[in-house]
C-alpha positions in Angstrom: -7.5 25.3 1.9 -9.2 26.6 5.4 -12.0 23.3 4.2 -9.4 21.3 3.9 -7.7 22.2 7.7 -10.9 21.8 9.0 -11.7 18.3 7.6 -7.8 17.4 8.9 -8.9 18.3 12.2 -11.9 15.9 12.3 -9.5 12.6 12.1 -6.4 14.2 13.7 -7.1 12.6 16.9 -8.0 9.4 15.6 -11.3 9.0 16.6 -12.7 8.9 13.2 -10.5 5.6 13.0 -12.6 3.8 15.3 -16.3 4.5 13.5 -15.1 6.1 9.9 -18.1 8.5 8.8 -19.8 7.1 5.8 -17.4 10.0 3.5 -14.5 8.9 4.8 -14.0 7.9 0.9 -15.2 11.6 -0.6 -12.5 13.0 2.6 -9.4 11.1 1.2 -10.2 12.4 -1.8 -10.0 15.5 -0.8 -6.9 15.1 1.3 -5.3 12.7 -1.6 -5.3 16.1 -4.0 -4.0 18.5 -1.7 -2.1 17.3 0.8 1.6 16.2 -0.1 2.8 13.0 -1.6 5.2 12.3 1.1 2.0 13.2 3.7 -0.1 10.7 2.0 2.8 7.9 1.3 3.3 7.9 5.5 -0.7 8.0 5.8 -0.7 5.0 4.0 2.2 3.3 5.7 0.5 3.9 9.0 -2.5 2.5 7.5 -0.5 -0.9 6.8 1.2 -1.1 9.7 -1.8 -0.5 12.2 -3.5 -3.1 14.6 -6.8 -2.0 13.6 -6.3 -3.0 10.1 -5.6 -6.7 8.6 -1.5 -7.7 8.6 0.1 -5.6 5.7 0.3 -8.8 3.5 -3.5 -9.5 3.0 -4.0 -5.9 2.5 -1.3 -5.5 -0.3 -3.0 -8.8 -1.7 -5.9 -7.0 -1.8 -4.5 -3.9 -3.6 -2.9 -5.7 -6.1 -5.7 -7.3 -7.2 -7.5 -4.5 -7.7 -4.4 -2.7 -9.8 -3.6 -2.1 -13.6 -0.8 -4.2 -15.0 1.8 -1.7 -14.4 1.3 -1.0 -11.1 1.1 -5.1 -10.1 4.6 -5.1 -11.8 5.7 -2.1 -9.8 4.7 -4.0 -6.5 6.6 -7.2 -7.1 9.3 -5.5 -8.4 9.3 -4.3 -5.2 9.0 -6.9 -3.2 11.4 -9.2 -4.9 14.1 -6.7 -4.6 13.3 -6.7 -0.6 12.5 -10.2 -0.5 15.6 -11.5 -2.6 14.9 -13.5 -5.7 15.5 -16.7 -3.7 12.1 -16.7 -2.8 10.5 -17.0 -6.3 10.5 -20.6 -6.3 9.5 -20.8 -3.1 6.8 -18.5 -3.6 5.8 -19.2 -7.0 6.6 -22.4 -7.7 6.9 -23.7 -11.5 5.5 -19.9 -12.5 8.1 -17.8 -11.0 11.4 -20.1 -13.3 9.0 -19.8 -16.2 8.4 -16.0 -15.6 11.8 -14.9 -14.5 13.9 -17.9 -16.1 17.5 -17.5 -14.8 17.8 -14.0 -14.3 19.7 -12.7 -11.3 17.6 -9.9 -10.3 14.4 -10.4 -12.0 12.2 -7.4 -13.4 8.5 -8.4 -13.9 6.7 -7.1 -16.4 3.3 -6.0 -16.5 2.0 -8.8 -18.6 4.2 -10.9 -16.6 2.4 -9.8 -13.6 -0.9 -10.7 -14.8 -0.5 -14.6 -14.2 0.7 -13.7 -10.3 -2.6 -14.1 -8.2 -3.1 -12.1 -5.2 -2.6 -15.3 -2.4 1.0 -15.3 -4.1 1.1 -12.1 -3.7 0.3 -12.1 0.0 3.1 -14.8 0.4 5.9 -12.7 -0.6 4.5 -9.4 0.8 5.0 -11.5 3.6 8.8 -13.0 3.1 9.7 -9.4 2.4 8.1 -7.8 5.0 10.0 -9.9 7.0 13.0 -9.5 5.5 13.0 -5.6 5.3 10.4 -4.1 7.2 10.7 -0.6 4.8 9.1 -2.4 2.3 6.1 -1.0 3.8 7.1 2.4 3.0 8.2 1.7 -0.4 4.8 0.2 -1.2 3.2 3.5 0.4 4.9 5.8 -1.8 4.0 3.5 -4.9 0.4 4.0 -3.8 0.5 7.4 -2.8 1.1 8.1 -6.5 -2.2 6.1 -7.2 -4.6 6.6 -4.3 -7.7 5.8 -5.9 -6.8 2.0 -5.8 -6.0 2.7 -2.1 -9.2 3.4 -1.2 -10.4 -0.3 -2.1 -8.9 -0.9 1.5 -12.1 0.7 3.2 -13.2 3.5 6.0 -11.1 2.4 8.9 -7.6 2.3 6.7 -8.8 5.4 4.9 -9.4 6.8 8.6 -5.8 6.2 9.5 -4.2 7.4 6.5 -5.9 10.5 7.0 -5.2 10.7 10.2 -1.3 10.3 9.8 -1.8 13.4 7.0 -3.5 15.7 9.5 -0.9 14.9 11.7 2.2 15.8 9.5 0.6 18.2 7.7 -0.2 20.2 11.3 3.5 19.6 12.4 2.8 16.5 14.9 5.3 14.9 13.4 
């Protein structure tokens, strides 16, 4: 554990979030196994919601793309229940009626979530996003339970998420 507190230390102050070192990866890792899920859901919320990484939406695009059928279902699940399911037509056209049909509050299956393409996927991160800003944090603690995908996002958003650990885990808050 003292290897751990001492690799927390190293991006506690951020600065590894401007120049990641090259095993930033092999560190989340590290920090992924030991460290809380709540402490790496709100490292990974602070990854989405920083400036030095791309708008949540393109990054969630990019995570879903890279998931398992059952965890692309648990994201729009998610994001249709912050987004409303008035937004699947608008969002996905002629596939979201033929998916969903006329169900009031649509559950997606993971087969069903298999014809949803990533760009769609950035379009209503970003409608619920907008709608209810926590969804952030629910899509954290999805994620949290499945870091390994996470880490498709790269050194500066691993950086962060670290970061925000160290941080909680050290009592900053």
């Amino acid at each position: 554990m003292n290897i751990l507190g001492d690799l927390l230390r190293r991006y506690e102050s951020g600065a590894a979030s401007a120049a990641p070192p090259d095993d930033v990866e092999q560190h989340f890792d590290q920090v992924a196994q030991h460290a809380p899920q709540s402490s790496v859901a709100e490292g990974l919320a602070e990854a989405f919601r920083s400036d030095r990484t791309p708008p949540f939406p393109q990054m969630l695009a990019n995570l879903f793309g890279r998931s398992n059928g059952p965890q692309r279902a648990s994201i729009l699940n998610q994001l249709l229940g912050a987004a409303g399911p008035g937004v699947l037509g608008q969002v996905l056209g002629g596939l979201g009626g033929g998916l969903f049909g006329s169900q009031r509050a649509p559950q997606v299956s993971p087969e069903q979530a298999e014809q949803v393409s990533p760009q769609q996927v950035q379009e209503l991160a970003a409608h619920a996003q907008q709608k209810d800003p926590s969804i952030v944090d629910s899509v954290s603690r999805m994620y949290a339970q499945h870091p390994d995908v996470f880490k498709a996002l790269g050194g500066a958003a691993l950086a962060i998420a670290i970061g925000r650990i160290a941080q909680r885990e050290r009592g900053g808050g």
